[in-house]
Phi, psi and omega in degrees: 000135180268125188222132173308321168199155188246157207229017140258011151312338184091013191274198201244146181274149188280162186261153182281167197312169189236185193282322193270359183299176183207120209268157206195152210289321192314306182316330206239042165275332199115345204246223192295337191270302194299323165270351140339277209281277174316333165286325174280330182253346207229325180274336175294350200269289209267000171030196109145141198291301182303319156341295203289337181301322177095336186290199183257000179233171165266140168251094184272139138318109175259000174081111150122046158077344190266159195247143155257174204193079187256159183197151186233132138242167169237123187225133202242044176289147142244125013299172174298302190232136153216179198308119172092358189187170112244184209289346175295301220293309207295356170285316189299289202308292187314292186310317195298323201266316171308286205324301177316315182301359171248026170111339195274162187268092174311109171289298207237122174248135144287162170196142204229117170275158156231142211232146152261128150338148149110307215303124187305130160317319163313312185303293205294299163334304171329297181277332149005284223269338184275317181295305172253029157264000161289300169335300184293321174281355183253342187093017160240185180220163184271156187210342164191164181197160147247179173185126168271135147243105177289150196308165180285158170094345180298295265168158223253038174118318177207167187205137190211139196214121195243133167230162189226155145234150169201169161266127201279147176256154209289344170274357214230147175222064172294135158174147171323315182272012168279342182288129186264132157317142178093328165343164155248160166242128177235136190246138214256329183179202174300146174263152164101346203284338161314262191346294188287316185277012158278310172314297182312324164276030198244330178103023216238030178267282180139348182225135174304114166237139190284353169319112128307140173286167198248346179328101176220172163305123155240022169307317194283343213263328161309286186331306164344291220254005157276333148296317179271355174189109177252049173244052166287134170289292168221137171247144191206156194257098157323056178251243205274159190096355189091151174306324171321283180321281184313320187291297192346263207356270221303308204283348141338273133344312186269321179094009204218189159226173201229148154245127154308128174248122186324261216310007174248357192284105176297134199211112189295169183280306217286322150325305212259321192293312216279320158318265115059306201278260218281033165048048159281155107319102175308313191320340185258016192271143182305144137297154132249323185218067146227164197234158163226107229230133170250108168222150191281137222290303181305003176241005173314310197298297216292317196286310188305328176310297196272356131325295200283004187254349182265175189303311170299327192271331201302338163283347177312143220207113167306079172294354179180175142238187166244139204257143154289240191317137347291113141338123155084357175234152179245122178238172135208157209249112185289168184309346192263331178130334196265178176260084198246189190280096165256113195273163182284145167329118203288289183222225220247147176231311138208128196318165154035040165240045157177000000 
């Protein structure tokens, strides 16, 4: 669980629910509603030191010194299939890719449905068969599951919810609350591309486009770049809310702050056009299969070297650093010359796409 503030970090605690709240599309975007909302009903509830840590995974003690590294999602995109993924691979991909950011060799997957009446046996083979060449291709196996079906009109045909383990390896101290002043911020490739070809496949651009979703395994490309430096700070997945929404987190977390430079930031065109239109911000558009790796500036060239050589990595871009002062902001210092402010996502911008 990702939370706005933790409050054994010493951060300021969300104030808690009230009798009349009412959960609204906004909580599940990702951005300021979403760490709300987990902090006031669910970290305040579940106490516990791997929780409270913020990251996208748990880091548990497994006895004779070795750590897991578990992580749960859930996933309600609509459509079912869009250009580049559907909803299996993006179950396999998401869990696979949280276990890894905290240093670990993702292992074991679960995977749980939920099926609508009506749903063709063909769809469901379909995506089955997309989960499991996802699987196969990060190097785990689903090893267990369940599966429900509720009446028609409950659901928007399937709903699939994956949790993961793997083992952290022992050279390594990954974590959100690692980033140091002086850091590099390194990005794996263009931001947004999830987002917008999922909108695209809804039919909701207004223009034909050839955008892909970016969803992929990203273990391997961790492991990489854990060879060539395992003194990597943070690793963290931009998915919803964005690369914007994540640097919060982490600078939070971290306690310090980072700045962005406009012009290194990658942005496929066909993205920056469908923003352009419908008045987005890429930063705040979801990922799937990008990273954002925080490593200390001497170790930057060698992780970025071995990043651009692999499959995933290969668009990887230095965009910033991290800063003492303002504690707690994400600035970037725009084309112009000028500096603002990049705030965590307020509320929903686009619904259901992971």
């Amino acid at each position: 669980m990702n939370e706005e503030t933790v409050n054994i970090e010493g951060a300021v605690c969300a104030p808690p629910l009230t009798h009349n709240e009412q959960i609204v599309m906004g909580h599940g975007a990702g951005g300021r509603m979403s760490h709300q909302l987990i902090q006031k009903a669910f970290v305040s509830a579940f106490q516990n030191t791997a929780l409270n840590a913020g990251d996208d995974a748990a880091l548990v003690e497994a006895g004779l010194r070795q750590k897991l590294s578990i992580s749960t999602d859930s996933h309600v995109v609509f459509p079912l299939f869009f250009p580049g993924g559907d909803i299996g691979k993006l179950s396999v991909c998401g869990t696979v890719n949280d276990v890894a950011m905290l240093g670990a060799k993702p292992l074991y997957l679960t995977a749980g449905f939920i099926l609508e009446e009506g749903l063709s046996m063909d769809t469901l083979k379909q995506v089955i068969e997309s989960m499991r060449e996802a699987a196969e291709e990060a190097g785990v196996q689903i090893v267990a599951g369940d599966t429900k079906v509720v009446q028609k009109g409950k659901a928007d045909g399937m709903y699939i919810t994956t949790a993961g383990i793997g083992l952290v390896r022992e050279d390594v101290n990954v974590s959100g609350a690692n980033a140091k002043p002086g850091d590099v911020v390194i990005i794996s490739g263009t931001m947004g591309d999830h987002g917008i070809a999922v909108l695209g496949a809804r039919g909701e651009l207004g223009f034909q486009s050839s955008l892909q979703s970016d969803v992929a395994p990203l273990n391997h490309l961790i492991a990489a770049m854990l060879d060539a430096s395992p003194n990597i700070h943070v690793l963290r997945d931009p998915t919803r809310g964005g690369l914007a929404t994540t640097l919060n987190e982490i600078v939070a977390q971290s306690n310090v702050g980072i700045l962005l430079r406009e012009e290194t930031i990658p942005v496929h065109p066909e993205v920056n056009a469908a923003c352009e239109m419908l008045g987005f911000d890429p930063l705040y558009v979801a990922n799937e299969g990008k990273l954002v790796a925080i490593v200390p500036k001497e170790e930057a060239d060698k992780v970025l070297a071995v990043m651009k050589s692999t499959r995933y990595g290969e668009g990887a871009v230095v965009i910033g650093e991290v800063i003492a002062e303002p504690k707690g902001r994400v600035l970037l210092k725009t084309v112009l010359g000028s500096t603002r402010m990049v705030d965590m996502l307020a509320g929903e911008m686009l619904p259901r796409i992971c």
